[in-house]
N, C-alpha and C positions, 0 to 999 in steps of 0.2 A: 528394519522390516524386510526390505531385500535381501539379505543375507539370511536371511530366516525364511528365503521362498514364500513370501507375504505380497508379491509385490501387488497383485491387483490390490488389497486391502491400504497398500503405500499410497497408490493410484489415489483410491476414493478418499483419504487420508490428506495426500500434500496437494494435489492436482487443484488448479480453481475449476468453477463447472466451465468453463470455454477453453480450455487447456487443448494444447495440442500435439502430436507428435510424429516427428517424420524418419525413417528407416532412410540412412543416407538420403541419396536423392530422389528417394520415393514419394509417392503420393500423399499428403498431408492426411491424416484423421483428428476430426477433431470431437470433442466435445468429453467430459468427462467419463460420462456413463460409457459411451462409446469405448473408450479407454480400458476401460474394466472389463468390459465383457470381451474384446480383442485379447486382453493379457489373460483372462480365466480361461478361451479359447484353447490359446497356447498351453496354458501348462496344463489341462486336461487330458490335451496330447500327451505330455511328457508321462513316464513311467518316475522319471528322477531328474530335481534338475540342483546341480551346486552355482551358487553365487558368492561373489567375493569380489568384497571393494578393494582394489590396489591402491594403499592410502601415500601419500596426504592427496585429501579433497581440497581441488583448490576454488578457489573464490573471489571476486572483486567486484564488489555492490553486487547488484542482481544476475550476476552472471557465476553458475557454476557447474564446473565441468570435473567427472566423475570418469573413474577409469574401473571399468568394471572386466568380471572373467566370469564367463557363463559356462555349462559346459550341460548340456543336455542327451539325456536317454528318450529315445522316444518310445514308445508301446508297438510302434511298426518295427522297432530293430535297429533304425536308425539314430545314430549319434549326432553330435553339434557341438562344434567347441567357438563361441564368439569371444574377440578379444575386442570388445570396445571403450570408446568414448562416447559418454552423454552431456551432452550441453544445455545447459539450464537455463532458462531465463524466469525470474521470479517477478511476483507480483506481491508484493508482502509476505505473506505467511504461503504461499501457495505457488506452485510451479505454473508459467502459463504456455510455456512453451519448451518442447525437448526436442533435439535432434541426436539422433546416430550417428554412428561413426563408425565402420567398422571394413574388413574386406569378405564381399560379399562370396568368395571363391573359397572359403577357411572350413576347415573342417576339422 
């Protein structure tokens, strides 16, 4: 769904409702809805955005980390290219917690 620029729909999708997600070592957000409406935020901004997972996803019990390549247009003119890592921690069927990874200086 990510890769198909879905991700808020991924959000409300795998996310449990208390989910949470933090941008490196930024400020926690939590709650699912919250989640969704921050990522539709974002790409409302964007004019264009490609995503693409750098596979193998790896995995060990509830923990899985995801190496993603973002690269965003925005409608101000402004471009974005993220090369991160996302870290998973699952709750059965559901993600409860994500963190970033990325350098915040990349463009």
């Amino acid at each position: 769904m990510v890769e198909s620029n879905q991700h808020d729909a991924a959000i409300g999708r795998f996310y449990a409702e208390d989910a949470s997600m933090q941008e490196n070592g930024g400020p926690l957000r939590t709650g699912r809805d919250a989640l969704v409406a921050n990522e539709r935020k974002i790409l409302a901004a964007a004019k264009e955005v490609t995503s693409r997972c750098v596979r193998p996803v790896l995995s060990d019990g509830d923990t899985v980390v995801i190496h993603w390549i973002f690269d965003f247009a925005f409608r101000d003119g402004r471009t974005l290219h993220v090369d991160e890592l996302a870290h998973q921690t699952w709750r059965g069927e559901k993600i409860c917690r994500e963190r970033f990874f990325y350098d915040p200086t990349a463009r």
